[in-house]
MIRO-237281 format. One record per residue: residue number from 1; chain; x, y, z of N, C-alpha, C in turn. Coordinates in pm, 1 decimal, always signed. Layout:
  semar  lummi       npx       npy       npz      capx      capy      capz       cpx       cpy       cpz
    NUM      A         X         Y         Z         X         Y         Z         X         Y         Z
...
This chain:
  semar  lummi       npx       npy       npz      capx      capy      capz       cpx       cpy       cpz
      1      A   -3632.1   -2953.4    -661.1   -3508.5   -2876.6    -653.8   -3537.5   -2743.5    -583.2
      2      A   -3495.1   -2720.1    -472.9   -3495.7   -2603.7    -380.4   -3462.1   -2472.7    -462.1
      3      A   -3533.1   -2376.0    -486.7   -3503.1   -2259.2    -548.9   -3392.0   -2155.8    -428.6
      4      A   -3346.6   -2065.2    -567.1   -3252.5   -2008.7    -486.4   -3252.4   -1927.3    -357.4
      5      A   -3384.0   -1870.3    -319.1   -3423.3   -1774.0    -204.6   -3390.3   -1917.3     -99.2
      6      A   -3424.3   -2043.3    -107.0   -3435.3   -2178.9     +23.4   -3296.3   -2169.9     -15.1
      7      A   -3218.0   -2194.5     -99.2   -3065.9   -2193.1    -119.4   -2992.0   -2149.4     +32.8
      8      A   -3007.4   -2000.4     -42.0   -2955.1   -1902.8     +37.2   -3026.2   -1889.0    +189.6
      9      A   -3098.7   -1917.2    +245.3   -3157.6   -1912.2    +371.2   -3074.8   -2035.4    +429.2
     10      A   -3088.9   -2134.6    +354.4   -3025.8   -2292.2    +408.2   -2872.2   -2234.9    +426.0
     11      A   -2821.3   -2183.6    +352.9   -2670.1   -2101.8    +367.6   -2676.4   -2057.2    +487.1
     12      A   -2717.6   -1939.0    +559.4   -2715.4   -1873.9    +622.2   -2733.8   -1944.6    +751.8
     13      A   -2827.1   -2044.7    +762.5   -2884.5   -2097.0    +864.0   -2734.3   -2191.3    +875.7
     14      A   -2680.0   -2248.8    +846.5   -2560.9   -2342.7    +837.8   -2437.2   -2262.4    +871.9
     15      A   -2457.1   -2121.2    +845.9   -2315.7   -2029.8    +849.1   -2430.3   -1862.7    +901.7
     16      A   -2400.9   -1857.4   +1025.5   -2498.1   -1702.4   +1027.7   -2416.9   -1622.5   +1070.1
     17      A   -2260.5   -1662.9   +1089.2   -2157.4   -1589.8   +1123.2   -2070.6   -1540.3    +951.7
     18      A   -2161.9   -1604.0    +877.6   -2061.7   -1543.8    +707.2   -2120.5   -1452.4    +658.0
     19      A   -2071.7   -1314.8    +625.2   -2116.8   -1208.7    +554.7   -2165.5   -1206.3    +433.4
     20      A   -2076.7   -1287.5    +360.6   -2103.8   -1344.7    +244.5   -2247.8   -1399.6    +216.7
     21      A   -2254.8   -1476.7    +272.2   -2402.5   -1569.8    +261.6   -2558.5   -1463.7    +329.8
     22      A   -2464.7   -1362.5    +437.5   -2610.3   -1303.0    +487.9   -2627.3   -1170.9    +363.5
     23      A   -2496.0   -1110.7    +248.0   -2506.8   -1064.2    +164.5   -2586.1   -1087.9     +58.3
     24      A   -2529.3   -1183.7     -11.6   -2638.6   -1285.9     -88.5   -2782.7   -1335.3     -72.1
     25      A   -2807.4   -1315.5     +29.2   -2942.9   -1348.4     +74.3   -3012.6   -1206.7     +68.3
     26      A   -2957.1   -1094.5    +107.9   -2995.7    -982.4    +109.4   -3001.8    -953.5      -4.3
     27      A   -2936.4    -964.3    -114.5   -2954.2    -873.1    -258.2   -3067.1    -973.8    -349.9
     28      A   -3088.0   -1111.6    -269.3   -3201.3   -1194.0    -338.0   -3313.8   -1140.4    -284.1
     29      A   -3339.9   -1069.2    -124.8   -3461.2    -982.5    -127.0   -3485.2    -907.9    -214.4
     30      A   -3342.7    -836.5    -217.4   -3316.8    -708.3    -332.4   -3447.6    -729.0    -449.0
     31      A   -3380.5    -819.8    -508.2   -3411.8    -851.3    -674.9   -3564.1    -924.6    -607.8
     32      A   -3608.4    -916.9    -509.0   -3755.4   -1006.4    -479.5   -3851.6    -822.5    -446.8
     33      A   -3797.4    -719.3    -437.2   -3857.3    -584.9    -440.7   -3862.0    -566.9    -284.5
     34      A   -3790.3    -663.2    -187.3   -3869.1    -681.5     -40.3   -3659.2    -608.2     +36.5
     35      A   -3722.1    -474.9     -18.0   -3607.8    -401.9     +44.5   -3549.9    -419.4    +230.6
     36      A   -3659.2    -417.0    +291.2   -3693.1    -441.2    +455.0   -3556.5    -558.5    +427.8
     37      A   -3628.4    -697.5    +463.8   -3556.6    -764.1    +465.3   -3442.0    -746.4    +419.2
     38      A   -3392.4    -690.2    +338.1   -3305.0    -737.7    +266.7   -3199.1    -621.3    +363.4
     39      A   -3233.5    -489.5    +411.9   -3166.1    -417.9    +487.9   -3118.6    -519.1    +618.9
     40      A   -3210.1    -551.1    +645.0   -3168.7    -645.7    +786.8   -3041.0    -747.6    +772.3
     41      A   -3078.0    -786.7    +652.5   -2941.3    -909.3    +630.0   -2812.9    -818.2    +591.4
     42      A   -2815.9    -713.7    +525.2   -2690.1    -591.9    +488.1   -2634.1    -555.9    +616.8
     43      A   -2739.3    -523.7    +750.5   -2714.4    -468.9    +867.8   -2649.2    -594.6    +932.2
     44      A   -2705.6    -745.5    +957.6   -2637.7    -828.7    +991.7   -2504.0    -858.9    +939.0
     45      A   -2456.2    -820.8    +764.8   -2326.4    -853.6    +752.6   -2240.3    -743.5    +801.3
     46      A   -2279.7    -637.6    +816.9   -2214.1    -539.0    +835.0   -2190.2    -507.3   +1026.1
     47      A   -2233.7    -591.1   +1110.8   -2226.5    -617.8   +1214.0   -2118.5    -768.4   +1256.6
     48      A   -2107.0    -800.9   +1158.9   -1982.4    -917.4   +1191.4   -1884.6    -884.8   +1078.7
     49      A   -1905.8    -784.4    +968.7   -1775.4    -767.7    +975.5   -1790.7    -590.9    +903.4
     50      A   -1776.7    -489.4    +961.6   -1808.5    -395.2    +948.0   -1699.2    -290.0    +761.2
     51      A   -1609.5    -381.5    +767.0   -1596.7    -350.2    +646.0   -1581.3    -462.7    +504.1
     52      A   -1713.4    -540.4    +531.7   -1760.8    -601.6    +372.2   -1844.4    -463.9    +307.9
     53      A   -1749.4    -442.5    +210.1   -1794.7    -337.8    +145.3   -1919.7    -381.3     +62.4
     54      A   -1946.0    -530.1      -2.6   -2079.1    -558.5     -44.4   -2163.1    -539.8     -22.6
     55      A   -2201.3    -546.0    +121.8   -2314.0    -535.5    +193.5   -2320.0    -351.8    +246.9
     56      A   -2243.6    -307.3    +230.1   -2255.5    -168.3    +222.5   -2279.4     -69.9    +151.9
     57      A   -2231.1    -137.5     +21.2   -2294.1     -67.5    -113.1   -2454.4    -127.4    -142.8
     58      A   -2481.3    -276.5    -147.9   -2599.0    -302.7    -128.6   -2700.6    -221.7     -15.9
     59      A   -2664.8    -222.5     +97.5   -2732.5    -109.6    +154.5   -2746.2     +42.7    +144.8
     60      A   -2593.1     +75.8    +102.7   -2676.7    +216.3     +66.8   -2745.1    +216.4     -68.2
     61      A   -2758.6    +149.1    -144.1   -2849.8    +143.8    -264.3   -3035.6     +75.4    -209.1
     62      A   -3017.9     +20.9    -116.6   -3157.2     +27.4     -18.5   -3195.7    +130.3     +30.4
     63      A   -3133.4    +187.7    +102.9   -3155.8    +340.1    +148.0   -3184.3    +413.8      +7.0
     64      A   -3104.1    +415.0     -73.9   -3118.2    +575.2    -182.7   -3278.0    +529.4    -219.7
     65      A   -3336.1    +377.2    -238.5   -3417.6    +358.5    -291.9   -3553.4    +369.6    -216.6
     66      A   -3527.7    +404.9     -71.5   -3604.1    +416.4     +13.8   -3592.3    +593.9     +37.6
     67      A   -3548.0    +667.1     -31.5   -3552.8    +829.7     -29.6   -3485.1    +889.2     +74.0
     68      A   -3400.6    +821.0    +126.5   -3324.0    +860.6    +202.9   -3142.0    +857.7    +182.3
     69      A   -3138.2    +995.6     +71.8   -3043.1   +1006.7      +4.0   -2870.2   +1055.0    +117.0
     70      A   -2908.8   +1087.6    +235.8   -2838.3   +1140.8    +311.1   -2770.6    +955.8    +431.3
     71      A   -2869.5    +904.6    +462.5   -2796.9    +769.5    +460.2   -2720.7    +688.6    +377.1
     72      A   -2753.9    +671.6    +264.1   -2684.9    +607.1    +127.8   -2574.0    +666.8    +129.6
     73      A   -2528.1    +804.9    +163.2   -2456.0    +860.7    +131.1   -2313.5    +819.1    +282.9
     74      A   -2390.5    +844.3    +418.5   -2311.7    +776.8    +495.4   -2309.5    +665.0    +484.9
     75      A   -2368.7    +562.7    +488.2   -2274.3    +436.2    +469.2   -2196.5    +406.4    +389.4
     76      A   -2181.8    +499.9    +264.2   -2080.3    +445.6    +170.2   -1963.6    +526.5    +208.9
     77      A   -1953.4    +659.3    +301.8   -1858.6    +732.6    +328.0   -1805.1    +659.2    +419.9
     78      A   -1851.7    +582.2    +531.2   -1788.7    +504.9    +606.4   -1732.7    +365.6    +584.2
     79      A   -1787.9    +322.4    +474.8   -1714.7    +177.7    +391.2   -1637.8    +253.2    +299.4
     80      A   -1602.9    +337.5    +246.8   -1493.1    +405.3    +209.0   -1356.2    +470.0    +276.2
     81      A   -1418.1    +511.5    +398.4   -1261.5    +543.3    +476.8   -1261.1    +399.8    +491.8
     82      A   -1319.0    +283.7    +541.5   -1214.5    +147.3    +586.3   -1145.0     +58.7    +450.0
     83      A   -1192.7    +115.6    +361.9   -1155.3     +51.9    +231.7   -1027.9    +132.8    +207.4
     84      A   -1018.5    +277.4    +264.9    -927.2    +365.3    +239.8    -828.3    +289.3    +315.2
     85      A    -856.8    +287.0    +446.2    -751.7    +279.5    +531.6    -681.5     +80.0    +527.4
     86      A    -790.3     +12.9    +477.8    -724.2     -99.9    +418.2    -656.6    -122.8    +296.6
     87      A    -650.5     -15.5    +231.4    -578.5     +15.8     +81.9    -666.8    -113.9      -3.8
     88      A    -771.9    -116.0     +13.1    -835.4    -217.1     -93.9    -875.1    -123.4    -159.3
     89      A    -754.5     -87.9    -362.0    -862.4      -8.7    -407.6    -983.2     -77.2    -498.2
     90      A   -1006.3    -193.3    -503.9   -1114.4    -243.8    -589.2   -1258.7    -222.7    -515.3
     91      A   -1232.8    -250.5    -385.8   -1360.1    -203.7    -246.2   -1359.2     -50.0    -275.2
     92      A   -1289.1     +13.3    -281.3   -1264.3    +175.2    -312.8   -1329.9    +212.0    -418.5
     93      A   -1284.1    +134.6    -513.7   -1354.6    +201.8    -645.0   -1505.3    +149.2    -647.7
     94      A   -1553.3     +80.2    -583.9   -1660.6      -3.2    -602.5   -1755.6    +114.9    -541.1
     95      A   -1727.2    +162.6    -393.5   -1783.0    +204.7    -310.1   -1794.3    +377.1    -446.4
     96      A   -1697.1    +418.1    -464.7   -1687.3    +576.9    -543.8   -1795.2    +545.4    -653.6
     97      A   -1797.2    +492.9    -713.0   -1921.0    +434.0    -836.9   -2053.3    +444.4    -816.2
     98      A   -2038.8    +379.7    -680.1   -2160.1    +410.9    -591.9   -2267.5    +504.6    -563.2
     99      A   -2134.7    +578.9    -507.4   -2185.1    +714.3    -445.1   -2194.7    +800.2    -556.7
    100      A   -2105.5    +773.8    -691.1   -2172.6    +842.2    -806.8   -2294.8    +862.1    -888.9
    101      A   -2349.0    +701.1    -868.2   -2429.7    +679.5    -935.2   -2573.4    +744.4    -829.6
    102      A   -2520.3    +776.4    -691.0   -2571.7    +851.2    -569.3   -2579.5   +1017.6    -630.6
    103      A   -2508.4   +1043.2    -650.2   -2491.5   +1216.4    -676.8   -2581.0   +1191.5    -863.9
    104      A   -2513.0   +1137.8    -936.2   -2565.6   +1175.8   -1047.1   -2638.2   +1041.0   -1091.3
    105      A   -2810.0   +1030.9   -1040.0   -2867.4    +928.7   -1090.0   -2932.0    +926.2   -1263.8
């Protein structure tokens, strides 16, 4: 039985145009400690569709964890105005939580 990291790669490889799947694959680096990668797949969803707010909060929580508190902080300001300007407030509130848990760790 294929574990979930072959899962999710087999996903991606079948669909490399879904954010979704290059998300998911990224937060399984996440939880594997292998931040690198896992930025690359956040940067790939966020290049086909620039406001999946998942992959934007997942990345700036790569960044904060990589000490670079001033990136974390723009990418969530910029997945926040498109969340703004799409009136999604659940992407909204997701992204503000964020950046809170950014200001007051």
């Amino acid at each position: 039985m294929p574990d979930r990291l072959d899962q999710l790669r087999h996903r991606v490889e079948h669909a490399p145009g879904d954010p979704d799947a290059l998300c998911e694959l990224g937060r399984e680096y996440t939880s594997m400690g292998q931040d690198e990668r896992a930025r690359a797949h956040f940067e790939l969803a966020l290049e086909i569709d620039p406001a999946w707010y998942p992959a934007a909060v997942s990345m700036a929580m790569c960044q904060y964890r990589a000490d670079d508190q001033h990136a974390a902080l723009d990418t969530l300001a910029k997945a926040a105005e498109q969340a703004r300007e799409a009136e999604d407030t659940e992407a909204f509130e997701m992204i503000r939580n964020a950046m809170e848990s950014i200001h007051h760790p």
